[in-house]
SEVEX-808166 format. One record per residue: x, y, z of N, C-alpha, C in turn. Coordinates in steps of 0.2 Angstrom, whole numbers. Layout:
N
+-------+-------+-------+-------+-------+-------+-------+-------+-------+
|   n.u |   n.v |   n.w |  ca.u |  ca.v |  ca.w |   c.u |   c.v |   c.w |
+-------+-------+-------+-------+-------+-------+-------+-------+-------+
|     X |     Y |     Z |     X |     Y |     Z |     X |     Y |     Z |
...
+-------+-------+-------+-------+-------+-------+-------+-------+-------+
This chain:
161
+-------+-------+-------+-------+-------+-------+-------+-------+-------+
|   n.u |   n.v |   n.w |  ca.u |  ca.v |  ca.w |   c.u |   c.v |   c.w |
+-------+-------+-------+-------+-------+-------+-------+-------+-------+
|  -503 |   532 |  -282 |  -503 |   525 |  -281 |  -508 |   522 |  -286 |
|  -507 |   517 |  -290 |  -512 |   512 |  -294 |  -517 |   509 |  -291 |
|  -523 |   508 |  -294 |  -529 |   506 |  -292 |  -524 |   497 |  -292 |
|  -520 |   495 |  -292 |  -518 |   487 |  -292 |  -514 |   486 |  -284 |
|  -510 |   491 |  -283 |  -506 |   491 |  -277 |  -510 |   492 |  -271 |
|  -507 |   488 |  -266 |  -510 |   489 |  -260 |  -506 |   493 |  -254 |
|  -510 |   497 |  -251 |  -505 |   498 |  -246 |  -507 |   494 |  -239 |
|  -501 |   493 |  -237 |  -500 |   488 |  -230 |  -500 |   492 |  -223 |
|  -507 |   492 |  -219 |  -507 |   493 |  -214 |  -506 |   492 |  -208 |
|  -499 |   493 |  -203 |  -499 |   490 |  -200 |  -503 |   490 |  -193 |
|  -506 |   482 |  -189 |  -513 |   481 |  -183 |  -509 |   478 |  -179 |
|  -504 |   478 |  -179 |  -500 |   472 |  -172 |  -497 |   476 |  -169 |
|  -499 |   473 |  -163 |  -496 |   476 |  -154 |  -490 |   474 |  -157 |
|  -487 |   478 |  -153 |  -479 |   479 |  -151 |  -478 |   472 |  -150 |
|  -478 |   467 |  -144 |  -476 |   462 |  -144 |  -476 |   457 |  -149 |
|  -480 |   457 |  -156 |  -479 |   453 |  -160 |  -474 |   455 |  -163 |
|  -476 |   463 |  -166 |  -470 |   465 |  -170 |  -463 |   463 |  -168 |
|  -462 |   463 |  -162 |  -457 |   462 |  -161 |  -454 |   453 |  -161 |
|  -459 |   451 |  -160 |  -457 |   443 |  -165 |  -457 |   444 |  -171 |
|  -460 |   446 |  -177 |  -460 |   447 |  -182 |  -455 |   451 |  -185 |
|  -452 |   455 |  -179 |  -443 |   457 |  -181 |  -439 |   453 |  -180 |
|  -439 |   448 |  -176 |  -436 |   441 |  -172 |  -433 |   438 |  -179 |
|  -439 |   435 |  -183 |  -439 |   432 |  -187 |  -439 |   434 |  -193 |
|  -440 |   441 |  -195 |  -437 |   445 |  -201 |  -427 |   444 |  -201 |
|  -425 |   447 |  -194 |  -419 |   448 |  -191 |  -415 |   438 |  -193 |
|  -417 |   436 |  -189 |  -414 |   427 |  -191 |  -415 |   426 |  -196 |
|  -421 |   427 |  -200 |  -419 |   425 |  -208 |  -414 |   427 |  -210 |
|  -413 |   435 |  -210 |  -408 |   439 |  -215 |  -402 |   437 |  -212 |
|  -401 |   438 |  -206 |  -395 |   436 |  -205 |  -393 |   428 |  -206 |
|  -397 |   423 |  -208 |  -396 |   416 |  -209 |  -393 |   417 |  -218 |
|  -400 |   421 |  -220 |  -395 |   421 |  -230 |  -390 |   426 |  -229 |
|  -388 |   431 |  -225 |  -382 |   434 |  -223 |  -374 |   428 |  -223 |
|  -376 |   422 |  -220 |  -372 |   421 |  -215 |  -370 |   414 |  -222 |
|  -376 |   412 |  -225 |  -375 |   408 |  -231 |  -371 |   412 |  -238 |
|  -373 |   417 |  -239 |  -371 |   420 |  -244 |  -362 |   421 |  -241 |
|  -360 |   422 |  -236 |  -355 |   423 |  -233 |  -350 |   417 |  -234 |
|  -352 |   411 |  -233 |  -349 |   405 |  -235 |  -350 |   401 |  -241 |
|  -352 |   407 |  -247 |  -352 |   404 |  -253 |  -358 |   396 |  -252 |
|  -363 |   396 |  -251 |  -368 |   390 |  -248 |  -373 |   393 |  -253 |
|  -376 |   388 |  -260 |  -383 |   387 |  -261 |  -388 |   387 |  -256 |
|  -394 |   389 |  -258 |  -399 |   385 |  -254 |  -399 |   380 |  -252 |
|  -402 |   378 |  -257 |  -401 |   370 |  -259 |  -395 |   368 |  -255 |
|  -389 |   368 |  -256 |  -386 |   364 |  -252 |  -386 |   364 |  -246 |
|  -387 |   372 |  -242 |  -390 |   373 |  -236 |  -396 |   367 |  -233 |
|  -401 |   370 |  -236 |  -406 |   366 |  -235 |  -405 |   358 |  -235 |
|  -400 |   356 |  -239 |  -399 |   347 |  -241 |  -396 |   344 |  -236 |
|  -390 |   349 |  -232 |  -386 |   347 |  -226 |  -390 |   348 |  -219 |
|  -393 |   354 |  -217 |  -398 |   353 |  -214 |  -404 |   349 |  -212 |
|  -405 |   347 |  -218 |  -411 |   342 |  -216 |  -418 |   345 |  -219 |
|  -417 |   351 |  -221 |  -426 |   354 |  -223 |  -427 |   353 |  -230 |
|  -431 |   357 |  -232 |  -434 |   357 |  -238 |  -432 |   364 |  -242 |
|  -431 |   364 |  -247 |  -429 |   370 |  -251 |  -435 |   378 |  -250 |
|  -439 |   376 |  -251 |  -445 |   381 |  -249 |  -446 |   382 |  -242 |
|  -445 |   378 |  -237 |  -446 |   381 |  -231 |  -440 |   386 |  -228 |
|  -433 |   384 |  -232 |  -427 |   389 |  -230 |  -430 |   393 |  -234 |
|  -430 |   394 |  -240 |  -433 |   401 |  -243 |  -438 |   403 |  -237 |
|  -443 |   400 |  -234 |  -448 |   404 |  -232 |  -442 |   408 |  -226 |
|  -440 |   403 |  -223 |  -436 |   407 |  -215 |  -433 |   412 |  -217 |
|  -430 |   413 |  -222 |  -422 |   418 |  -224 |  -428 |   423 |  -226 |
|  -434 |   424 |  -229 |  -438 |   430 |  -230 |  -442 |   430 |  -224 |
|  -442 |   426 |  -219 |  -444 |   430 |  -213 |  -453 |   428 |  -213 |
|  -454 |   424 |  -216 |  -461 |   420 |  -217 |  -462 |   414 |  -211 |
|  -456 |   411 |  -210 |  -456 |   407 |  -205 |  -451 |   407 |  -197 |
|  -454 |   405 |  -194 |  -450 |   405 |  -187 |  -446 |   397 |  -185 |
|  -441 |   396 |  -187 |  -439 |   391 |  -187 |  -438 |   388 |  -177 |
|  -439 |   383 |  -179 |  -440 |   381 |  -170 |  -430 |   382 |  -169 |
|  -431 |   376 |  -163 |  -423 |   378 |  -161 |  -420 |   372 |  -164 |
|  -422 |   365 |  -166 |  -420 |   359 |  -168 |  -418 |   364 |  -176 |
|  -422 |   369 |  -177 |  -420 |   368 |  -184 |  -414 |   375 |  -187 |
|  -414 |   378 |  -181 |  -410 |   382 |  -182 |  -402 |   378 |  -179 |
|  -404 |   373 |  -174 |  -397 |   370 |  -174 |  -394 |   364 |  -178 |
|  -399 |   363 |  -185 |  -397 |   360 |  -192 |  -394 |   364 |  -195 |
|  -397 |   372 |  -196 |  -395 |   378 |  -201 |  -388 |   378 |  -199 |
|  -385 |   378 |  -190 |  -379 |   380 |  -187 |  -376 |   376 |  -189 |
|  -377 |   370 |  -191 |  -372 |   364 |  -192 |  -370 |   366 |  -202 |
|  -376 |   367 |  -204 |  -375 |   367 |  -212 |  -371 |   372 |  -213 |
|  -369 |   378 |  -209 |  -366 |   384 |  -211 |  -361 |   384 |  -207 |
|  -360 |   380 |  -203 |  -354 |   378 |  -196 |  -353 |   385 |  -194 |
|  -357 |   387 |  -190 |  -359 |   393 |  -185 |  -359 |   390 |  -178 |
|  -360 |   393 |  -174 |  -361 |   390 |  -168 |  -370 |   392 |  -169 |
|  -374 |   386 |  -165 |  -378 |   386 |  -164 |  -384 |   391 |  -159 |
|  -377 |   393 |  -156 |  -381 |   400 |  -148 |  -383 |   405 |  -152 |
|  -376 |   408 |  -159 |  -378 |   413 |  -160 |  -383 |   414 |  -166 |
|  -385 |   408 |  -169 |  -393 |   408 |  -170 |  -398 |   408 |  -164 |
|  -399 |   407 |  -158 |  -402 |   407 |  -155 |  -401 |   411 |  -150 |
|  -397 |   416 |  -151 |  -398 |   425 |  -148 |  -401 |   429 |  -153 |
|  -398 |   426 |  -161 |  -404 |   431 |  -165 |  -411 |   430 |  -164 |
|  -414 |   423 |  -164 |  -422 |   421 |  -164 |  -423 |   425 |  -158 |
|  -419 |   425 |  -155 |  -422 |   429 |  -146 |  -425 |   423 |  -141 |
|  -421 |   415 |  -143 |  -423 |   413 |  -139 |  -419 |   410 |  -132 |
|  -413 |   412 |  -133 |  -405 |   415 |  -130 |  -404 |   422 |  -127 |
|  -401 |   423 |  -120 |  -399 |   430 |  -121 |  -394 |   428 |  -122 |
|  -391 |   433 |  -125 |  -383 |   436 |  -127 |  -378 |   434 |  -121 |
|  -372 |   434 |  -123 |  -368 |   432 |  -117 |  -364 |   437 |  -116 |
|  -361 |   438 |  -111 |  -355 |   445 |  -111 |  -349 |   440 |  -115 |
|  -348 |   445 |  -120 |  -343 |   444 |  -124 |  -336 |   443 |  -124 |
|  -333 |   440 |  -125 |  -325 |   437 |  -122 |  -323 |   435 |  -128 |
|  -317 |   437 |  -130 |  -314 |   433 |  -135 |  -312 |   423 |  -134 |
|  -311 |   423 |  -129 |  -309 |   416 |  -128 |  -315 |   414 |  -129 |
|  -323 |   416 |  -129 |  -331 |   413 |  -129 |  -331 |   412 |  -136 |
|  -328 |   421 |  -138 |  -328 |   421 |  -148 |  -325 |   415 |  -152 |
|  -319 |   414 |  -149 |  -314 |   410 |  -152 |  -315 |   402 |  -150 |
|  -318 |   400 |  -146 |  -324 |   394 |  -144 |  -328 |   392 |  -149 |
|  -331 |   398 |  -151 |  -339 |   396 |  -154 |  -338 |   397 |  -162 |
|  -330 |   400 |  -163 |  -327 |   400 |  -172 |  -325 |   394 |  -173 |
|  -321 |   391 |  -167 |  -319 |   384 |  -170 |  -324 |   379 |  -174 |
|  -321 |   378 |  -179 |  -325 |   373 |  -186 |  -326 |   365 |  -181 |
|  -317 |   363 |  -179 |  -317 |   359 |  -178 |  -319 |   357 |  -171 |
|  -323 |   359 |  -168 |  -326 |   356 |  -161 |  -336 |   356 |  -164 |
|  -338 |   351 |  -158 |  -342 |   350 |  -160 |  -350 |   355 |  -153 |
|  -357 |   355 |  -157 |  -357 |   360 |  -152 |  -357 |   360 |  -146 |
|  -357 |   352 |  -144 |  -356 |   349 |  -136 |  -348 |   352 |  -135 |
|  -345 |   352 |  -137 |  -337 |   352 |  -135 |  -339 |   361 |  -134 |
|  -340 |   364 |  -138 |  -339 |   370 |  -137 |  -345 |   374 |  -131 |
|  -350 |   369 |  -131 |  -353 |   372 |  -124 |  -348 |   369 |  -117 |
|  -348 |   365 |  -117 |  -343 |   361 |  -110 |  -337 |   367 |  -109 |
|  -333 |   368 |  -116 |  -329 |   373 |  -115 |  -332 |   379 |  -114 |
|  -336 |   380 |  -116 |  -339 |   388 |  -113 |  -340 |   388 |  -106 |
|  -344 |   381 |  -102 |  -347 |   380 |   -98 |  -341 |   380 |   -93 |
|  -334 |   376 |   -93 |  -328 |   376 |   -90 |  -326 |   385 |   -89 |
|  -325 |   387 |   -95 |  -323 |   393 |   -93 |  -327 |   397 |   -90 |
|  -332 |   399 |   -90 |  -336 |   404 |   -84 |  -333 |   401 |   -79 |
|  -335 |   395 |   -75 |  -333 |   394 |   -71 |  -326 |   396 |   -67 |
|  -321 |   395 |   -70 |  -316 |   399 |   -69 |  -317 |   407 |   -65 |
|  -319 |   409 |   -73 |  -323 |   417 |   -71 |  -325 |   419 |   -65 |
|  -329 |   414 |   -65 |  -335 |   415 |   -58 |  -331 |   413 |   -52 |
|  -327 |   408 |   -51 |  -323 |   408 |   -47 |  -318 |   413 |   -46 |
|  -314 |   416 |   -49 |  -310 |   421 |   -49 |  -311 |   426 |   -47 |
|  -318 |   428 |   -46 |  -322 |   431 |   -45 |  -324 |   434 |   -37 |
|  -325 |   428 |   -36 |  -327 |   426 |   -27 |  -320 |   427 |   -23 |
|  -320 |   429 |   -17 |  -316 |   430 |   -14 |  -316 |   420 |   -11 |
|  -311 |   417 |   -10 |  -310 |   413 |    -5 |  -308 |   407 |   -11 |
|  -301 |   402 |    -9 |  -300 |   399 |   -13 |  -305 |   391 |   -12 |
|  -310 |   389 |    -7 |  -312 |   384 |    -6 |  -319 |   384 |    -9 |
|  -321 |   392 |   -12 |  -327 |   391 |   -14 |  -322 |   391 |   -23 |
|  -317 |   395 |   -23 |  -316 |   392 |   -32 |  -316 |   386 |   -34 |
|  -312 |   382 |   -29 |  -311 |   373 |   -29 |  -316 |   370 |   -29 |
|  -321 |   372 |   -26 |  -327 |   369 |   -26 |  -329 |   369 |   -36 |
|  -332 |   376 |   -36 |  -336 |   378 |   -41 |  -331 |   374 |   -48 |
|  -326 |   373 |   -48 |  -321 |   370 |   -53 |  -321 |   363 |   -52 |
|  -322 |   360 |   -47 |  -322 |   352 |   -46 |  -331 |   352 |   -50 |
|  -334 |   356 |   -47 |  -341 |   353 |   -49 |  -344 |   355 |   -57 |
|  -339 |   359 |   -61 |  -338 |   359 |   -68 |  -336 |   354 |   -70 |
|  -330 |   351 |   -70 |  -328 |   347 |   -70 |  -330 |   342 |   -72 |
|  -333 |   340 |   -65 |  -340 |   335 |   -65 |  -346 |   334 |   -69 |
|  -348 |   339 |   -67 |  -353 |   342 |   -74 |  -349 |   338 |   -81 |
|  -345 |   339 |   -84 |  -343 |   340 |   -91 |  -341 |   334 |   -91 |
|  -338 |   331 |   -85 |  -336 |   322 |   -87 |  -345 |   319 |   -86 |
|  -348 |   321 |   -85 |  -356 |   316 |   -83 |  -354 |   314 |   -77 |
|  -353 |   317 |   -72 |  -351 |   312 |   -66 |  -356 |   318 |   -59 |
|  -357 |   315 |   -55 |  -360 |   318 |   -49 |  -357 |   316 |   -43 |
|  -358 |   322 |   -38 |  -356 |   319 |   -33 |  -360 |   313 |   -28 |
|  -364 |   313 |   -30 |  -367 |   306 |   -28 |  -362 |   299 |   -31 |
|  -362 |   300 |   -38 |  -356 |   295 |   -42 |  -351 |   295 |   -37 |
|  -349 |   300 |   -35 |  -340 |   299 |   -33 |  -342 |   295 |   -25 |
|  -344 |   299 |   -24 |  -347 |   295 |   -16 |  -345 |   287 |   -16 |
|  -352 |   285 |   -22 |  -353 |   278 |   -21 |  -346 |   273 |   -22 |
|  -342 |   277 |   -27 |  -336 |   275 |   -31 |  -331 |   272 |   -25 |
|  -331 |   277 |   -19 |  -327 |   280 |   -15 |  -328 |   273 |   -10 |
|  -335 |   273 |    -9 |  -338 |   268 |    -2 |  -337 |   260 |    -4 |
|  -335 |   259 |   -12 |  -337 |   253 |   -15 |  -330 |   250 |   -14 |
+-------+-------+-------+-------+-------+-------+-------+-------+-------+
């Protein structure tokens, strides 16, 4: 070893390190996912909204990018934005489904449409699931609902009016 070189000791409890993997892991996979789609940095960075050196910082794992700013990167690289945010670790994983896949690859939905449709579909699931057809109708009216902005307080009053 050269009297110029250093060697690097590592002092971090496991739980840091393990964010320091977090964020190692979401870089590389973000300049993965760019390089993949033929995308600059620079143009990454310019549609996103950041700055050219702070995406260098993120993609070498020097920065922890919050969630508003990985769901700028999601946009600039048209990804879905959950699967940035199960890399950072700030999501768990979903059980995997091709209809979820095939949701969250679509270019053309935006990433409300494609959570509402995610959100619809569990529901299903989860009713299908349950034995008794008045608790599936239920959990489907109230997805439903949910995804139009509506409440059952709204419909009540709609109803009484």
């Amino acid at each position: 070893m050269s009297a110029s070189s250093e060697e690097v000791v590592p002092v971090a409890t496991d739980g840091v390190e393990k964010i320091g993997q977090a964020v190692e892991d979401i870089g590389a996979y973000i300049r993965r996912q760019r390089e993949g789609a033929e995308v600059s940095l620079r143009q990454l960075a310019k549609v996103a909204g950041i700055s050219n050196p702070y995406l260098s910082q993120i993609e070498r794992g020097l920065r922890k990018p919050s969630a508003e700013i990985l769901a700028q990167i999601a946009t600039g690289l048209r990804i879905s934005a959950e699967a940035l945010y199960v890399r950072a670790g700030i999501l768990e994983p979903r059980e995997s489904s091709p209809v979820l896949d095939a949701v969250a690859a679509d270019p053309d939905l935006s990433e409300r449409q494609k959570q509402v449709l995610a959100d619809i579909y569990e529901s299903f699931r989860r009713g299908n699931a349950v034995d008794g057809s008045a608790v599936e109708s239920a959990a489907v009216e109230d997805t439903v609902d949910h995804a139009a902005g509506r409440s059952a307080a709204t419909d009540t009053q709609n109803v009484s009016t």
